[in-house]
N, C-alpha and C positions, 0 to 999 in steps of 0.2 A: 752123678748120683742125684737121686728126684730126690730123699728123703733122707735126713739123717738126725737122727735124735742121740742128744750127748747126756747120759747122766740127769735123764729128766726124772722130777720128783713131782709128784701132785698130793698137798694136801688141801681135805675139807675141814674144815671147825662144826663140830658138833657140839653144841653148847660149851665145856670147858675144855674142851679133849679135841685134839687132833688126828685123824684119821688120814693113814698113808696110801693114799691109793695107788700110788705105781711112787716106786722106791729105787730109783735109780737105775733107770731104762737104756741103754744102749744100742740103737738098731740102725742099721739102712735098709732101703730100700732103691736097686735099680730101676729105670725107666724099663719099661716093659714088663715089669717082672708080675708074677701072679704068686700073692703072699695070704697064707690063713694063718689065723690066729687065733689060737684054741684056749681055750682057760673055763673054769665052774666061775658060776653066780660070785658076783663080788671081788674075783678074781684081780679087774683092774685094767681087763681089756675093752672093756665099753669108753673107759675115761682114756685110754690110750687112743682110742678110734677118734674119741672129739679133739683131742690134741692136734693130732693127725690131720683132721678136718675144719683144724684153728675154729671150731666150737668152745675151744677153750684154751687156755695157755698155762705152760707149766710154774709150778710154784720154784722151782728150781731146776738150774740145766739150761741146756739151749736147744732149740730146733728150727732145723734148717729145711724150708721147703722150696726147691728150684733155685736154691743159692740165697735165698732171704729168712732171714731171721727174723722168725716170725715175733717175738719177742717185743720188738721194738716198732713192730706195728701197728698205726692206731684203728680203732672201730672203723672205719670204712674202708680201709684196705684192707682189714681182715674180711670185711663184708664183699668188698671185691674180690679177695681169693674166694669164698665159697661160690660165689652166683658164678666165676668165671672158669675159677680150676678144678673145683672139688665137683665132682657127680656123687650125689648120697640115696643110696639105696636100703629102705628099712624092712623091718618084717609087713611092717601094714605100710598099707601102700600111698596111705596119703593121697589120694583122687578128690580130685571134687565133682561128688555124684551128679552134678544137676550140668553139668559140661561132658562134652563128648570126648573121647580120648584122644586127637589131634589139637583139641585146645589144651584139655591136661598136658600136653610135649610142649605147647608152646610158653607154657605160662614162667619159665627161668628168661626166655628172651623178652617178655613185656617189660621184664624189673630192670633188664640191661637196653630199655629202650629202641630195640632193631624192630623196622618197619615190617606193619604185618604181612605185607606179601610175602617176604626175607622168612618170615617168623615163619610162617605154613608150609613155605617149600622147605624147611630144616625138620619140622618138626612131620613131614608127611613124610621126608627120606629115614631120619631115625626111626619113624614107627616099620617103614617098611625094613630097615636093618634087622630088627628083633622078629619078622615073621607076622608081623598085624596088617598090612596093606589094605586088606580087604575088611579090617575092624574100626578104620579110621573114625567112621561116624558115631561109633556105639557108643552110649554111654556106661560107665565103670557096671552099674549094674545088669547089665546087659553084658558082659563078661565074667569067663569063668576066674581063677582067680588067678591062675596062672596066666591070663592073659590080660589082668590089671598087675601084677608084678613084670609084665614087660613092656606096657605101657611104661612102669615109673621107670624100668631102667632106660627106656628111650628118652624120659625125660631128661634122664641124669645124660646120656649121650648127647641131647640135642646142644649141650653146651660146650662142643668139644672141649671136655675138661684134660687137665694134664691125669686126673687118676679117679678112678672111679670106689667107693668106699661103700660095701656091701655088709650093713649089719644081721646077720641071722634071716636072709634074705629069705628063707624057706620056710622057717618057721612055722609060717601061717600053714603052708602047702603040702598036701600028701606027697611022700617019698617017690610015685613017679615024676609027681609035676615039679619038686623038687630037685631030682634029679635033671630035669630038661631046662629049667632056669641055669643049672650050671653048666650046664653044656655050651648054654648061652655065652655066657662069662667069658666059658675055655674058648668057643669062638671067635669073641673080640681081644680076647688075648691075643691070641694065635694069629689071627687076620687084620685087626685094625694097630695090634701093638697098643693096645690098651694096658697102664699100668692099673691091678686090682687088688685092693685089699681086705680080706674078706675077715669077720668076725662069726666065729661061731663056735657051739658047746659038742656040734655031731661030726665024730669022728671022720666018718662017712663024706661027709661034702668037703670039709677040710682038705680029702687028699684028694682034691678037686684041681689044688693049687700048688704049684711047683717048688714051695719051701713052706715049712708047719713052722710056726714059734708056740711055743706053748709059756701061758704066763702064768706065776700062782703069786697070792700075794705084792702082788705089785710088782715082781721084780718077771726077768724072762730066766723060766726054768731051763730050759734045752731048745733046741730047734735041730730039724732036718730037712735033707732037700730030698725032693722026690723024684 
């Protein structure tokens, strides 16, 4: 089991009042598996994604990612799980316009210190995985958009993470190019055995992914496999 959250609880403090943002969460997740997570605004699936992505840790419960608890982790080992295991994939694509999109792929390996030649040949095989070979030079603006969202998902790949964590990936993108990012997805699912977990409100991309949770109020309503 890659994932396994027991009974996790997240509260905020909003001035005197406590606010429950996921209320007693119980889920796994298999290696391989391709999991969406569907829930409305406020729902409690964005704070469950950072959990997930040890962006943050739960106020109560346990979570367990590749047998470690995260819990008891301090800041730079939680800082090492993201730059090592987590690939994070958002709506906006986070580029840095003034760099070409082979240095955008390489910039998780500068922070983990691997030498640049190492860094370009990783970061030119992930951009060719996702279909850019031939875009390597471009800079973000000089791409459409759907091909700075696979830019970042090469990013997120070039770190062979153990799971890759796709918030509302599409968002920005019109419904075909939407659609062809996911396809992406079910690709490296399918091919690389990529574990994916995906966040979003559209029903539609959701059954993208081979098991739907759906969460309201913090807790998980129902789920199904597809």
């Amino acid at each position: 089991m890659l994932i396994e959250l027991k009974n996790v609880k997240k509260y905020y403090r909003t001035g005197k009042v406590n606010v429950k943002a996921l209320d007693g969460v119980n889920l796994s997740v298999e290696r391989g598996e391709f999991l969406s997570i569907m829930g409305p605004s406020g729902s409690g699936k964005s704070t469950l994604l950072n959990i997930i992505g040890c962006l943050d840790k739960p106020t109560e419960g346990e979570y367990l990612l590749d047998g470690k608890n995260v819990q008891k982790l301090n800041d730079d080992e939680l800082s090492s799980i993201r730059n090592e295991s987590v690939g994070f994939v958002f709506q906006t694509f986070h580029l840095l316009p003034e760099y070409d999109a082979v240095f955008n792929v390489e910039i998780p390996l500068i922070y983990r210190g691997v030498p640049a030649k190492e860094r370009r040949k990783r970061a030119e095989k992930a951009l060719e995985v996702v279909g850019l070979k031939d875009r390597m030079k471009h800079r973000p603006l000089e791409l459409s958009g759907g091909e700075q969202q696979r830019v970042a998902i090469a990013r997120a790949l070039v770190q062979d993470p153990l799971l890759i964590l796709a918030d509302e990936p599409t968002g920005a993108l019109d419904s075909k190019t939407g659609n062809s990012i996911m396809e992406l997805f079910c690709r490296l699912n399918e091919e690389k055995g990529l574990t994916i977990i995906l966040v979003t409100h559209d029903e539609k991309m959701a059954k993208y992914g081979k098991r739907i949770v759906h969460i309201l109020d913090g807790k998980i309503e129902r789920e199904a496999y597809l």
